[in-house]
Phi, psi and omega in degrees: 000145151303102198253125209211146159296323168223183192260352155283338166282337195286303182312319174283260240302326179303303166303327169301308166307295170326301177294322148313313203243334176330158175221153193261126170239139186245143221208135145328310189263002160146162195260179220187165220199103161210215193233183164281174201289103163238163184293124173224117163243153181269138163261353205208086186273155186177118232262159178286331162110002178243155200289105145235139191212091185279131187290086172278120156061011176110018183237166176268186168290317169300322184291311183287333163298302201262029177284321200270349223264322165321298160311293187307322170332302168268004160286336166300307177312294180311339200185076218283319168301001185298125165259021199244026150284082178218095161307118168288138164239342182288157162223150199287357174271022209264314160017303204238010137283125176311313190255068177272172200320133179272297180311121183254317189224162188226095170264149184223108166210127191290113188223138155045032168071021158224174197259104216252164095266141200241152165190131172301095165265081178342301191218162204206096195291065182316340185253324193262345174230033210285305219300319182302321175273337153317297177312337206262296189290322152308311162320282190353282181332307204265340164293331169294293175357263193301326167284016188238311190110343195281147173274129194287138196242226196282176167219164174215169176221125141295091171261124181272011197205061187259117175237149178239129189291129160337293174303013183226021200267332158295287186350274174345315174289349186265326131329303197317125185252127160303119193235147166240162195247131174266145176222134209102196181261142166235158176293329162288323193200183183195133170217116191254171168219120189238146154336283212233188170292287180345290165239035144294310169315327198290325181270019173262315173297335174278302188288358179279302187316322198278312157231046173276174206229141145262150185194169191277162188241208188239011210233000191272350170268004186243351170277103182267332166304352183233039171291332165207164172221190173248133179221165153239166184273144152084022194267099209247134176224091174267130193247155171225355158241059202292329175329313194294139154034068170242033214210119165270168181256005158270009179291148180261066182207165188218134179302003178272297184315354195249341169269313184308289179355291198273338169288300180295303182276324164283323200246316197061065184278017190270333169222095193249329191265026164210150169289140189264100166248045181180165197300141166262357158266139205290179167295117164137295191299114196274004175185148134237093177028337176294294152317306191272350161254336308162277200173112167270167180220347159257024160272115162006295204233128180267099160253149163268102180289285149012270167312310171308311179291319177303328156312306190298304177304338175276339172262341183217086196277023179268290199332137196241046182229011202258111176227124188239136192261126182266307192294183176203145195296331156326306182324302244268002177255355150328126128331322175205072187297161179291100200306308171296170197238331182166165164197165181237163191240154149184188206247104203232112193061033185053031158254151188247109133334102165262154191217109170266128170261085170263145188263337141225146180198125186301118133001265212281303183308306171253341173321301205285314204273016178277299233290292170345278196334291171305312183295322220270319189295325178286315195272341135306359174251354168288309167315298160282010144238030142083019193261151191259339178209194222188150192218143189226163190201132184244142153212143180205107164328302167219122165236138200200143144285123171302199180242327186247035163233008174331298189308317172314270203295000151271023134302314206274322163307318189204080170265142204309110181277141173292132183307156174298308183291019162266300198316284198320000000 
Protein backbone atom coordinates (compact mmCIF):
# COMPACT_ATOMS: atom_id res chain seq x y z
CA UNK A 1 0.00 0.00 0.00
CA UNK A 2 0.67 3.60 -0.27
CA UNK A 3 0.90 5.01 3.08
CA UNK A 4 1.31 9.12 2.57
CA UNK A 5 1.42 12.12 5.11
CA UNK A 6 -0.39 14.05 2.93
CA UNK A 7 -3.00 13.70 -0.17
CA UNK A 8 -0.45 15.67 -2.58
CA UNK A 9 2.34 13.47 -1.43
CA UNK A 10 -0.27 10.35 -2.03
CA UNK A 11 -1.05 11.76 -5.46
CA UNK A 12 3.17 11.76 -6.75
CA UNK A 13 3.55 8.49 -5.45
CA UNK A 14 0.63 7.18 -6.83
CA UNK A 15 1.64 8.52 -10.15
CA UNK A 16 4.84 7.18 -9.61
CA UNK A 17 3.97 3.87 -9.32
CA UNK A 18 1.78 3.99 -12.37
CA UNK A 19 4.98 5.28 -14.31
CA UNK A 20 6.96 2.46 -13.00
CA UNK A 21 5.06 -0.18 -12.67
CA UNK A 22 2.34 0.34 -15.51
CA UNK A 23 1.12 -1.61 -18.36
CA UNK A 24 -0.32 -0.11 -21.14
CA UNK A 25 -3.98 -1.20 -22.08
CA UNK A 26 -6.21 0.23 -24.87
CA UNK A 27 -9.94 2.24 -24.04
CA UNK A 28 -12.82 4.16 -26.01
CA UNK A 29 -11.44 7.09 -24.16
CA UNK A 30 -7.86 6.81 -25.07
CA UNK A 31 -5.24 4.23 -24.16
CA UNK A 32 -3.78 4.35 -20.82
CA UNK A 33 -1.21 2.72 -18.43
CA UNK A 34 -2.22 1.20 -15.74
CA UNK A 35 -1.38 -0.81 -12.22
CA UNK A 36 -2.69 -3.39 -10.42
CA UNK A 37 -5.59 -2.79 -7.45
CA UNK A 38 -3.86 -0.34 -4.78
CA UNK A 39 -4.21 0.89 -1.50
CA UNK A 40 -3.68 4.57 -0.71
CA UNK A 41 -4.04 5.85 2.84
CA UNK A 42 -3.67 9.85 3.89
CA UNK A 43 -2.68 9.98 7.45
CA UNK A 44 -3.62 14.03 7.20
CA UNK A 45 -6.62 15.15 5.10
CA UNK A 46 -6.59 18.07 4.00
CA UNK A 47 -8.14 19.83 0.70
CA UNK A 48 -6.84 20.42 -2.61
CA UNK A 49 -8.67 23.43 -3.14
CA UNK A 50 -11.14 21.66 -6.25
CA UNK A 51 -14.82 22.09 -6.49
CA UNK A 52 -16.21 18.38 -7.76
CA UNK A 53 -19.60 17.08 -7.82
CA UNK A 54 -19.85 14.07 -10.52
CA UNK A 55 -22.77 13.42 -12.67
CA UNK A 56 -23.94 9.51 -12.71
CA UNK A 57 -26.94 8.62 -14.72
CA UNK A 58 -28.61 12.11 -14.22
CA UNK A 59 -27.96 12.37 -10.37
CA UNK A 60 -24.67 13.94 -8.70
CA UNK A 61 -22.56 12.12 -6.36
CA UNK A 62 -23.79 14.24 -3.73
CA UNK A 63 -27.57 13.44 -3.89
CA UNK A 64 -26.69 9.85 -3.55
CA UNK A 65 -23.99 10.50 -0.55
CA UNK A 66 -26.43 12.72 1.45
CA UNK A 67 -29.59 10.89 0.90
CA UNK A 68 -27.66 8.28 3.40
CA UNK A 69 -25.69 10.98 5.81
CA UNK A 70 -28.16 11.59 7.85
CA UNK A 71 -28.86 7.53 9.14
CA UNK A 72 -24.82 7.07 9.08
CA UNK A 73 -24.77 9.82 11.44
CA UNK A 74 -26.68 8.75 13.70
CA UNK A 75 -25.64 5.37 13.88
CA UNK A 76 -22.32 6.75 14.40
CA UNK A 77 -23.59 8.89 17.40
CA UNK A 78 -25.69 6.36 18.75
CA UNK A 79 -22.67 3.87 18.38
CA UNK A 80 -19.38 5.33 17.75
CA UNK A 81 -18.35 1.05 17.46
CA UNK A 82 -20.53 0.50 14.58
CA UNK A 83 -19.02 -1.34 11.47
CA UNK A 84 -22.31 -1.17 9.77
CA UNK A 85 -21.71 2.73 8.28
CA UNK A 86 -20.65 2.26 4.69
CA UNK A 87 -22.69 4.24 1.73
CA UNK A 88 -23.25 3.19 -1.54
CA UNK A 89 -22.99 5.48 -4.51
CA UNK A 90 -22.80 2.88 -7.70
CA UNK A 91 -26.03 1.68 -8.28
CA UNK A 92 -26.78 -1.56 -10.48
CA UNK A 93 -28.34 0.83 -12.99
CA UNK A 94 -24.86 2.73 -13.65
CA UNK A 95 -24.38 -0.52 -15.88
CA UNK A 96 -26.41 1.41 -18.95
CA UNK A 97 -24.50 4.47 -18.31
CA UNK A 98 -21.42 5.73 -20.50
CA UNK A 99 -20.04 7.28 -17.23
CA UNK A 100 -20.76 5.30 -14.11
CA UNK A 101 -19.87 6.35 -10.82
CA UNK A 102 -15.89 5.87 -10.23
CA UNK A 103 -16.33 6.39 -6.37
CA UNK A 104 -18.58 2.83 -5.79
CA UNK A 105 -18.63 2.73 -1.59
CA UNK A 106 -18.02 5.40 1.16
CA UNK A 107 -17.11 3.43 4.87
CA UNK A 108 -17.17 4.84 7.95
CA UNK A 109 -15.08 3.66 11.32
CA UNK A 110 -14.36 5.25 14.59
CA UNK A 111 -10.64 3.86 15.32
CA UNK A 112 -8.68 5.78 18.52
CA UNK A 113 -11.71 8.56 18.78
CA UNK A 114 -11.85 9.64 15.00
CA UNK A 115 -13.81 9.18 12.68
CA UNK A 116 -11.39 7.17 9.47
CA UNK A 117 -13.22 7.04 5.98
CA UNK A 118 -12.07 4.20 3.59
CA UNK A 119 -13.81 4.26 -0.18
CA UNK A 120 -13.80 1.66 -3.15
CA UNK A 121 -12.66 3.56 -6.55
CA UNK A 122 -13.15 1.15 -9.42
CA UNK A 123 -11.05 3.46 -11.51
CA UNK A 124 -9.06 6.28 -10.84
CA UNK A 125 -7.40 8.92 -13.48
CA UNK A 126 -4.25 9.58 -11.37
CA UNK A 127 -2.92 12.78 -12.55
CA UNK A 128 -6.27 14.72 -13.79
CA UNK A 129 -8.64 13.59 -11.26
CA UNK A 130 -6.83 12.53 -8.14
CA UNK A 131 -7.26 15.81 -6.30
CA UNK A 132 -11.11 16.04 -7.20
CA UNK A 133 -12.27 12.84 -5.81
CA UNK A 134 -10.17 13.14 -2.77
CA UNK A 135 -12.13 16.94 -2.00
CA UNK A 136 -15.01 15.26 -2.68
CA UNK A 137 -14.61 12.30 -0.56
CA UNK A 138 -12.80 14.41 2.68
CA UNK A 139 -16.20 16.60 2.15
CA UNK A 140 -17.83 13.45 2.69
CA UNK A 141 -15.61 13.02 5.84
CA UNK A 142 -16.29 16.16 7.36
CA UNK A 143 -20.12 16.05 6.69
CA UNK A 144 -20.65 12.78 9.02
CA UNK A 145 -17.92 14.71 11.37
CA UNK A 146 -20.10 17.31 12.18
CA UNK A 147 -23.39 15.50 12.37
CA UNK A 148 -21.75 12.91 14.48
CA UNK A 149 -19.58 14.85 16.54
CA UNK A 150 -16.85 12.75 15.78
CA UNK A 151 -13.20 13.96 15.09
CA UNK A 152 -11.74 13.69 11.48
CA UNK A 153 -9.08 10.98 11.08
CA UNK A 154 -8.05 9.60 7.96
CA UNK A 155 -8.86 8.93 4.50
CA UNK A 156 -7.92 5.69 2.32
CA UNK A 157 -9.03 4.70 -1.56
CA UNK A 158 -8.96 0.99 -2.66
CA UNK A 159 -8.37 1.82 -6.26
CA UNK A 160 -9.10 -0.71 -8.41
CA UNK A 161 -8.04 0.89 -11.48
CA UNK A 162 -5.12 3.64 -11.07
CA UNK A 163 -4.22 4.86 -14.37
CA UNK A 164 -2.59 7.81 -16.41
CA UNK A 165 -3.63 8.08 -19.97
CA UNK A 166 -0.84 7.78 -22.86
CA UNK A 167 -1.58 11.35 -24.07
CA UNK A 168 -0.75 12.89 -20.43
CA UNK A 169 2.68 10.93 -19.60
CA UNK A 170 4.94 13.85 -20.19
CA UNK A 171 2.67 16.11 -17.85
CA UNK A 172 2.78 13.18 -15.62
CA UNK A 173 6.62 12.89 -15.16
CA UNK A 174 6.89 16.52 -13.63
CA UNK A 175 4.85 15.06 -10.99
CA UNK A 176 6.44 11.93 -10.47
CA UNK A 177 7.95 10.79 -6.76
CA UNK A 178 9.78 8.09 -6.14
CA UNK A 179 7.66 5.55 -4.38
CA UNK A 180 7.64 2.78 -1.68
CA UNK A 181 4.98 0.30 -1.07
CA UNK A 182 4.52 -0.48 2.78
CA UNK A 183 3.72 -3.95 3.91
CA UNK A 184 2.64 -5.42 7.29
CA UNK A 185 0.71 -3.50 9.84
CA UNK A 186 0.19 0.21 10.57
CA UNK A 187 -2.14 1.64 12.90
CA UNK A 188 -3.99 3.15 9.49
CA UNK A 189 -3.96 -0.33 7.49
CA UNK A 190 -2.18 -3.85 7.08
CA UNK A 191 -1.36 -5.17 3.68
CA UNK A 192 -0.02 -8.88 3.61
CA UNK A 193 0.95 -10.70 0.28
CA UNK A 194 0.35 -14.38 0.47
CA UNK A 195 1.03 -17.60 -2.30
CA UNK A 196 -1.86 -18.94 -1.51
CA UNK A 197 -5.92 -18.41 0.95
CA UNK A 198 -4.66 -21.07 3.06
CA UNK A 199 -2.06 -18.87 4.10
CA UNK A 200 -3.32 -15.86 3.63
CA UNK A 201 -5.90 -16.61 6.03
CA UNK A 202 -3.40 -18.04 8.50
CA UNK A 203 -1.85 -14.30 8.36
CA UNK A 204 -4.58 -12.51 8.67
CA UNK A 205 -5.62 -14.43 12.25
CA UNK A 206 -1.90 -13.62 13.12
CA UNK A 207 -1.71 -10.14 12.59
CA UNK A 208 -5.63 -9.43 13.93
CA UNK A 209 -4.19 -11.64 17.19
CA UNK A 210 -0.95 -10.13 17.38
CA UNK A 211 -1.86 -6.31 16.91
CA UNK A 212 -5.68 -6.12 16.78
CA UNK A 213 -6.83 -3.23 19.44
CA UNK A 214 -10.31 -4.35 21.57
CA UNK A 215 -13.37 -2.70 21.45
CA UNK A 216 -16.98 -3.61 21.72
CA UNK A 217 -19.46 -4.97 18.94
CA UNK A 218 -23.15 -4.48 18.00
CA UNK A 219 -23.96 -8.52 18.61
CA UNK A 220 -23.12 -8.54 22.43
CA UNK A 221 -26.74 -8.18 23.23
CA UNK A 222 -27.88 -11.18 20.90
CA UNK A 223 -24.37 -12.87 21.08
CA UNK A 224 -22.97 -13.12 24.46
CA UNK A 225 -19.32 -14.55 22.77
CA UNK A 226 -19.23 -11.79 20.28
CA UNK A 227 -19.72 -8.55 22.69
CA UNK A 228 -16.43 -7.84 22.02
CA UNK A 229 -13.66 -8.35 19.46
CA UNK A 230 -9.68 -7.69 18.35
CA UNK A 231 -9.80 -6.03 14.80
CA UNK A 232 -7.53 -4.39 12.78
CA UNK A 233 -8.34 -1.35 10.58
CA UNK A 234 -7.90 -1.54 6.90
CA UNK A 235 -7.21 -4.98 5.94
CA UNK A 236 -6.11 -5.09 2.18
CA UNK A 237 -4.71 -9.09 1.54
CA UNK A 238 -3.26 -10.14 -2.16
CA UNK A 239 -3.06 -13.99 -2.78
CA UNK A 240 -1.42 -14.69 -6.34
CA UNK A 241 -1.68 -17.85 -6.18
CA UNK A 242 -5.39 -19.09 -5.03
CA UNK A 243 -5.74 -22.09 -7.20
CA UNK A 244 -3.20 -23.35 -5.33
CA UNK A 245 -3.33 -24.93 -1.41
CA UNK A 246 -6.93 -23.06 -0.71
CA UNK A 247 -7.99 -25.28 1.83
CA UNK A 248 -5.99 -24.61 5.71
CA UNK A 249 -6.09 -27.47 7.34
CA UNK A 250 -7.64 -25.84 10.11
CA UNK A 251 -10.32 -24.38 8.56
CA UNK A 252 -13.97 -24.47 9.92
CA UNK A 253 -15.25 -25.48 6.61
CA UNK A 254 -15.20 -28.45 4.63
CA UNK A 255 -14.58 -27.97 0.77
CA UNK A 256 -17.87 -29.50 0.01
CA UNK A 257 -19.42 -26.74 2.37
CA UNK A 258 -17.15 -23.76 0.41
CA UNK A 259 -18.52 -24.90 -3.00
CA UNK A 260 -22.16 -25.00 -1.88
CA UNK A 261 -21.50 -21.33 -0.50
CA UNK A 262 -19.80 -20.06 -3.31
CA UNK A 263 -22.27 -21.83 -5.98
CA UNK A 264 -25.56 -20.94 -4.05
CA UNK A 265 -24.90 -17.70 -1.96
CA UNK A 266 -22.29 -16.14 -4.00
CA UNK A 267 -22.42 -16.96 -7.53
CA UNK A 268 -25.95 -18.35 -8.18
CA UNK A 269 -23.92 -21.00 -10.95
CA UNK A 270 -26.82 -22.42 -11.73
CA UNK A 271 -27.04 -19.96 -14.50
CA UNK A 272 -23.63 -18.26 -14.76
CA UNK A 273 -23.50 -18.37 -18.90
CA UNK A 274 -27.19 -16.57 -18.78
CA UNK A 275 -29.00 -13.38 -17.74
CA UNK A 276 -30.87 -14.06 -14.39
CA UNK A 277 -34.64 -12.35 -14.92
CA UNK A 278 -36.47 -13.30 -12.15
CA UNK A 279 -36.19 -13.91 -7.84
CA UNK A 280 -33.21 -16.27 -7.26
CA UNK A 281 -34.51 -16.09 -3.41
CA UNK A 282 -35.25 -19.13 -1.45
CA UNK A 283 -38.30 -19.01 1.37
CA UNK A 284 -36.73 -17.39 4.61
CA UNK A 285 -33.70 -15.40 2.80
CA UNK A 286 -34.04 -11.89 3.23
CA UNK A 287 -30.65 -11.12 0.41
CA UNK A 288 -27.67 -13.22 -0.63
CA UNK A 289 -24.77 -12.02 -2.51
CA UNK A 290 -26.38 -13.81 -5.34
CA UNK A 291 -29.24 -11.81 -5.44
CA UNK A 292 -27.68 -8.32 -4.97
CA UNK A 293 -25.85 -9.29 -7.67
CA UNK A 294 -28.26 -11.19 -9.98
CA UNK A 295 -31.74 -9.57 -9.77
CA UNK A 296 -32.77 -7.68 -6.81
CA UNK A 297 -36.40 -7.27 -7.07
CA UNK A 298 -36.37 -3.72 -4.94
CA UNK A 299 -34.35 -2.44 -7.37
CA UNK A 300 -35.69 0.61 -9.74
CA UNK A 301 -34.15 -0.77 -12.20
CA UNK A 302 -33.14 -4.59 -12.47
CA UNK A 303 -29.66 -5.35 -14.12
CA UNK A 304 -27.91 -8.55 -13.86
CA UNK A 305 -24.59 -7.20 -12.89
CA UNK A 306 -22.69 -10.08 -12.86
CA UNK A 307 -23.39 -11.37 -16.06
CA UNK A 308 -23.50 -7.78 -17.78
CA UNK A 309 -19.63 -7.91 -16.41
CA UNK A 310 -18.87 -10.86 -17.92
CA UNK A 311 -20.07 -9.54 -21.41
CA UNK A 312 -17.84 -6.36 -20.94
CA UNK A 313 -14.80 -8.70 -20.34
CA UNK A 314 -15.60 -10.86 -23.33
CA UNK A 315 -15.63 -7.75 -25.36
CA UNK A 316 -12.94 -5.82 -23.69
CA UNK A 317 -10.63 -6.82 -21.08
CA UNK A 318 -9.30 -3.25 -20.70
CA UNK A 319 -12.63 -2.12 -18.95
CA UNK A 320 -12.35 -0.39 -15.65
CA UNK A 321 -16.16 -0.55 -15.40
CA UNK A 322 -16.79 -4.39 -14.43
CA UNK A 323 -18.25 -3.85 -11.42
CA UNK A 324 -20.50 -5.34 -9.04
CA UNK A 325 -22.23 -3.54 -6.71
CA UNK A 326 -23.81 -5.99 -3.30
CA UNK A 327 -24.98 -2.73 -1.18
CA UNK A 328 -28.13 -0.55 -1.32
CA UNK A 329 -29.01 2.38 0.57
CA UNK A 330 -31.77 0.66 2.17
CA UNK A 331 -28.60 -1.64 4.00
CA UNK A 332 -27.85 1.25 6.10
CA UNK A 333 -31.38 0.73 8.31
CA UNK A 334 -30.48 -3.04 8.77
CA UNK A 335 -29.52 -4.61 11.41
CA UNK A 336 -27.66 -6.81 9.67
CA UNK A 337 -26.51 -5.19 6.28
CA UNK A 338 -24.50 -7.01 4.01
CA UNK A 339 -20.63 -7.56 5.05
CA UNK A 340 -19.67 -7.41 1.43
CA UNK A 341 -20.23 -4.17 -0.33
CA UNK A 342 -19.12 -4.87 -3.85
CA UNK A 343 -15.97 -6.08 -6.06
CA UNK A 344 -14.49 -5.74 -9.65
CA UNK A 345 -12.62 -7.73 -11.74
CA UNK A 346 -9.55 -6.37 -14.20
CA UNK A 347 -6.98 -6.88 -16.01
CA UNK A 348 -2.97 -6.63 -15.11
CA UNK A 349 -0.64 -8.82 -17.09
CA UNK A 350 -3.03 -10.81 -18.92
CA UNK A 351 -3.99 -12.22 -15.56
CA UNK A 352 -7.69 -11.06 -14.46
CA UNK A 353 -7.75 -9.75 -10.79
CA UNK A 354 -10.86 -10.02 -8.81
CA UNK A 355 -11.04 -7.19 -5.77
CA UNK A 356 -13.54 -8.20 -3.02
CA UNK A 357 -14.70 -4.77 -0.38
CA UNK A 358 -16.02 -5.91 2.68
CA UNK A 359 -16.89 -3.02 5.29
CA UNK A 360 -16.84 -6.27 7.57
CA UNK A 361 -15.27 -9.43 8.50
CA UNK A 362 -14.91 -12.38 11.24
CA UNK A 363 -11.32 -13.74 10.70
CA UNK A 364 -12.29 -17.22 12.17
CA UNK A 365 -15.97 -17.84 11.40
CA UNK A 366 -16.25 -16.10 7.79
CA UNK A 367 -12.88 -15.15 6.39
CA UNK A 368 -11.60 -18.23 4.89
CA UNK A 369 -14.67 -19.89 3.19
CA UNK A 370 -15.26 -15.65 2.12
CA UNK A 371 -11.88 -15.72 0.84
CA UNK A 372 -12.65 -20.00 -0.93
CA UNK A 373 -15.47 -18.16 -2.52
CA UNK A 374 -14.44 -15.47 -4.06
CA UNK A 375 -11.07 -16.88 -5.71
CA UNK A 376 -13.78 -19.61 -7.01
CA UNK A 377 -15.99 -17.06 -8.40
CA UNK A 378 -12.72 -14.90 -10.04
CA UNK A 379 -11.47 -18.28 -11.47
CA UNK A 380 -14.83 -18.95 -13.44
CA UNK A 381 -15.34 -15.69 -14.75
CA UNK A 382 -11.42 -15.66 -15.82
CA UNK A 383 -12.22 -18.97 -17.49
CA UNK A 384 -15.25 -17.41 -19.39
CA UNK A 385 -14.05 -14.33 -20.35
CA UNK A 386 -10.90 -16.25 -21.91
CA UNK A 387 -8.10 -15.27 -19.26
CA UNK A 388 -5.66 -18.10 -18.67
CA UNK A 389 -4.92 -17.46 -15.14
CA UNK A 390 -6.28 -14.99 -11.96
CA UNK A 391 -5.41 -13.31 -8.97
CA UNK A 392 -7.54 -12.62 -6.10
CA UNK A 393 -7.33 -9.51 -3.64
CA UNK A 394 -9.32 -9.49 -0.05
CA UNK A 395 -10.30 -6.39 1.63
CA UNK A 396 -11.93 -5.48 5.01
CA UNK A 397 -12.60 -2.26 6.71
CA UNK A 398 -12.59 -4.26 10.28
CA UNK A 399 -11.44 -7.32 10.33
CA UNK A 400 -11.74 -8.86 13.58
CA UNK A 401 -11.79 -12.04 16.16
CA UNK A 402 -14.93 -12.45 18.43
CA UNK A 403 -13.80 -12.92 21.86
CA UNK A 404 -14.99 -16.14 22.17
CA UNK A 405 -12.80 -17.39 19.43
CA UNK A 406 -9.72 -16.42 20.60
CA UNK A 407 -8.75 -19.39 22.27
CA UNK A 408 -9.32 -21.36 18.65
CA UNK A 409 -7.10 -19.32 17.13
CA UNK A 410 -4.48 -19.37 19.24
CA UNK A 411 -4.58 -23.42 19.09
CA UNK A 412 -4.45 -22.71 15.11
CA UNK A 413 -1.81 -20.33 15.67
CA UNK A 414 0.75 -21.78 18.15
CA UNK A 415 -0.41 -24.86 18.78
CA UNK A 416 0.65 -26.99 22.01
CA UNK A 417 3.18 -29.73 20.97
CA UNK A 418 2.73 -33.00 23.35
CA UNK A 419 5.46 -33.77 26.12
CA UNK A 420 7.39 -36.82 25.79
CA UNK A 421 4.99 -37.68 29.17
CA UNK A 422 1.91 -37.34 26.78
CA UNK A 423 3.09 -40.27 24.59
CA UNK A 424 3.74 -42.29 27.83
Amino acid sequence: MILASSPAEAKEMLIGKVLEEGELCRSRFGNFFSVKPSLVVIEKAEYFGHEFDYDVCGEKYSERFLKCSDVAADKLRKSPHSRRVSVPIWYPKDHLCRNPAAITEISFLVVDGKLHLTAFVRSLDCLNYFEHNFDFLLNSLEEISRKSGIEVGSVAMLIAVPHIYTRDIDRAKSYERSFKEFFGHHNLATHLVEDYISSAWHSALEVIYTSGKRKRTEWGDIFEGQGESLFVHRLFVEVKKPEENRLHDKAPFTEKYGMDYAHNYIIYAAKLDGEVRESILKEGEEYTYAERARYCEKDDVRVDQLYTVMKKLKEDRCRRDCYVGISRPWDLLSDDPPCLRGYQFTKFKEKLYGTFYMRSNDAYGAMHANMFAFALLTKYMAEMSGFGDYGYNHFALDAHIYSEFVDAVREILYPESPSYSDFL
